[in-house]
Phi, psi and omega in degrees: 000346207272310206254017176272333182299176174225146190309145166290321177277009189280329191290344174300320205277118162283192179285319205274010186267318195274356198271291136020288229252341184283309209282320152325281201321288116046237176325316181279345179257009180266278182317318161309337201270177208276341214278327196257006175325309182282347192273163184327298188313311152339292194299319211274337214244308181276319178354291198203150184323338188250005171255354157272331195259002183289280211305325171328302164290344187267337163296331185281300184286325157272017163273299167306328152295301179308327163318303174296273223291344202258354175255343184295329202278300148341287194301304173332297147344302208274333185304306170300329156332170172225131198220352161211154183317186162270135188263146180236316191206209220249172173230174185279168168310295214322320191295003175301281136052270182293336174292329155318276193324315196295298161318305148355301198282330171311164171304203176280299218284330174284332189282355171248004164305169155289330162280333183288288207319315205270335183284333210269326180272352187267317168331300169313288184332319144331279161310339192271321194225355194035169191309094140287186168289342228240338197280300200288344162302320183275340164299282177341290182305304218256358172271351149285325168280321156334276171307324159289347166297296188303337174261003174250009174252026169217052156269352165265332188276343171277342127328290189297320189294322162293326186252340163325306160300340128341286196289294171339293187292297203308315158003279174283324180295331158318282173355276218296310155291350144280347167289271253276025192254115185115356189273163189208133168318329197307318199269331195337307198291328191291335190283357207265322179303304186303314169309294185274358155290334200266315167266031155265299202272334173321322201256028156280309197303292152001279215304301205291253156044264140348278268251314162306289151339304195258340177283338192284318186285310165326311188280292182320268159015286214298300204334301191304317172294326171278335170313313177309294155356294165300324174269339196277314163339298177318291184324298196290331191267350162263006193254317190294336197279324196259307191324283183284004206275341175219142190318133168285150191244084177250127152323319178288349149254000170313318166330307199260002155305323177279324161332279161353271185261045156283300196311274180000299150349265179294328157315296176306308194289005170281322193276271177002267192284008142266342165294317181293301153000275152317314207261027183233297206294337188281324192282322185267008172270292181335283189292326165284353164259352176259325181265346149301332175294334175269336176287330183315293212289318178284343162297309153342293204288313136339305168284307158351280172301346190263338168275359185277357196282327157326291154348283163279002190275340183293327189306295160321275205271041183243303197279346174299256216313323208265019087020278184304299157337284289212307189298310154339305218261002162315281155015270177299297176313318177307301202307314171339275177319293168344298163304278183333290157332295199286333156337290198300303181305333176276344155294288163018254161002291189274358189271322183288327174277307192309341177260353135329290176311327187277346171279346172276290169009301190283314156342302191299304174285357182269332186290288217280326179276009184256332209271313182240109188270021154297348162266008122016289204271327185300314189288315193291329155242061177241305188302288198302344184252343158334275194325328177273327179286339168293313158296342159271339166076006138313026185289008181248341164284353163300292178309292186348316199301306223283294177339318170273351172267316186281324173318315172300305166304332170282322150326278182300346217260303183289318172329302197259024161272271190341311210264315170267357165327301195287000000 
């Protein structure tokens, strides 16, 4: 029995007082060591008693945050569950019963969230007293209680945020009656260097103080906020799930529930057979519009064929006349060739008599160069234009040349006879 007890003072201490108390200790044995003795962090911590119980309480109080923050991931969790089924339509009380059961059966971690406790209390109410008018007031009430359980769980970080700047002026008003404590005019001037280092430092306690404060309201700040999130989340999602979800049982209205679904009734089957109705009317709109669409297309379709037939009858007496054309002009081509041909066998012809006249020609001109060798120079280029009239095939404008070349040389031939007779 001795050892099912639990000590008193751990049962005083929630975790965030022992967390709290480690992490001071913690800290202070950091802070405390020969290595941070100089440092900023020292000076601003150790000075004086209300600047250990400052960093203490801001230890405490952020350990309950980091408590609060290590719980939000759970709620989030739990949001995301399904936690009843999908509703179609209103159900009797009784099934809370099995949705209970169904809550229950979950883990643990999920059955203490927020949404397990609160789907878990609505159920019970259900079953207990059933969907009365009254249901929807005990949802409302327990989504109030949510909220005052969440603003009676940040009673220690509003705390630490209130008295902390508190502990700070007290600090400093210590500092302050210890400086001026012990001054005497005689000594004042020896006394003063001491006096101002010592209310230089009274304002570290202030400082730390502030400093704790505004990291606390921050934390506060977030925490309150994602809580707040996490609960309106809670809200919207038992109010969509529970608010229509089971039949009301009040006696004073039943009369007119069955009034109601008489009406109901008799509604659906008026809409039925108006529905049946419509959909005949629809059906036979349907089907006359689909055999205009088929008469549409086949009329279509009867133009189409007369025009492609049109068409090709243009096409045929397109390719006839471009037929007839395409022979014409064969034709015309042939005659061509034929004149042309015969043009070439009669430059021939005369390319054959002309090359007779040019071995006399030439004959002629080798007789006139043995005679004179000055005409040498004469040959040779008679020979170069031979040769170009020949590859060019320009014989009749040739012959002239050459004919009119001999006459001259013949000329000149006799001349210079004549010249050396005399």
């Amino acid at each position: 029995m001795s050892r099912s007890r639990k000590n008193p003072v751990l049962a005083a201490l929630d975790a965030s007082f022992l967390i709290g108390a480690v992490c001071s200790a913690i800290f202070y044995a950091i802070i405390l060591s020969p290595a941070m003795k100089d440092s900023t962090l020292h000076r601003y911590t150790t000075e004086h008693l209300v600047e250990y119980v400052v960093v203490i309480l801001t230890f405490w109080g952020l350990a309950d945050v980091l408590r609060k923050l290590a719980s939000f991931p759970r709620e989030i969790m739990a949001l995301r569950q399904k936690w009843v089924p999908e509703r179609k339509r209103r159900v009797p009380a009784a099934v809370a019963t099995s949705l209970l059961e169904d809550v229950e059966a979950k883990p643990k971690w999920l059955r203490e969230s927020r949404i397990g406790r609160r789907y878990a209390d609505a159920f019970s109410y259900v079953i207990e007293n059933g969907a009365d008018s009254n249901f929807r007031d005990h949802l409302q009430l327990l989504a109030h209680h949510d909220s005052e359980r969440m603003n009676g769980s940040y009673t220690l970080i509003r705390f630490v945020v209130r008295i902390t700047p508190v502990l700070g002026f007290l600090g400093t008003v210590v500092h302050f009656g210890t400086a001026l404590n012990g001054i005497t005019l005689d000594k004042m001037s020896d006394q003063l260097g001491v006096v101002v280092s010592e209310m230089g430092q009274a304002f570290n306690a202030t400082t730390v103080a502030l400093a704790a404060a505004m990291c606390m309201m921050f934390c506060q700040f977030v925490c309150e906020w994602i809580e707040k999130a996490i609960l309106q989340s809670v809200d919207r999602n038992v109010e969509e799930e529970l608010f229509n979800r089971f039949e009301l049982k009040d006696a004073s209205i039943s009369p007119f529930l069955s009034v109601i679904k008489e009406a109901n009734e008799d509604a659906n089957k008026l809409m039925a057979a108006n529905l049946e109705t419509q959909t005949a009317t629809w059906i036979e709109a349907f089907e006359m519009i689909l055999q205009r669409l088929d008469a549409r297309q086949k009329q279509e379709g009867q133009a189409w064929t007369q025009a492609l037939e049109t068409l090709h009858s243009r096409h045929e007496s397109y390719d006839a006349v471009r037929e007839e054309r395409l022979r014409q002009i064969l034709d015309a081509i042939g005659e061509s060739q034929d004149r042309f041909m015969g043009q070439i066998h009669a430059t021939i012809d005369k390319a054959a008599l002309l090359r007779n006249d040019f071995s006399e020609v030439v004959r002629t001109i080798q007789g006139i160069a043995q005679g004179e060798g000055r005409l040498l120079e004469l040959q040779a280029t008679l020979s170069d234009n031979l040769r170009l009239i020949h590859e060019t095939r320009q014989f009749e404008d040739a012959v002239h040349g050459l004919t009119g070349a001999i006459h001259l040389l013949t000329a000149r031939h006799g001349g210079d006879g004549r010249k050396s007779a005399a």
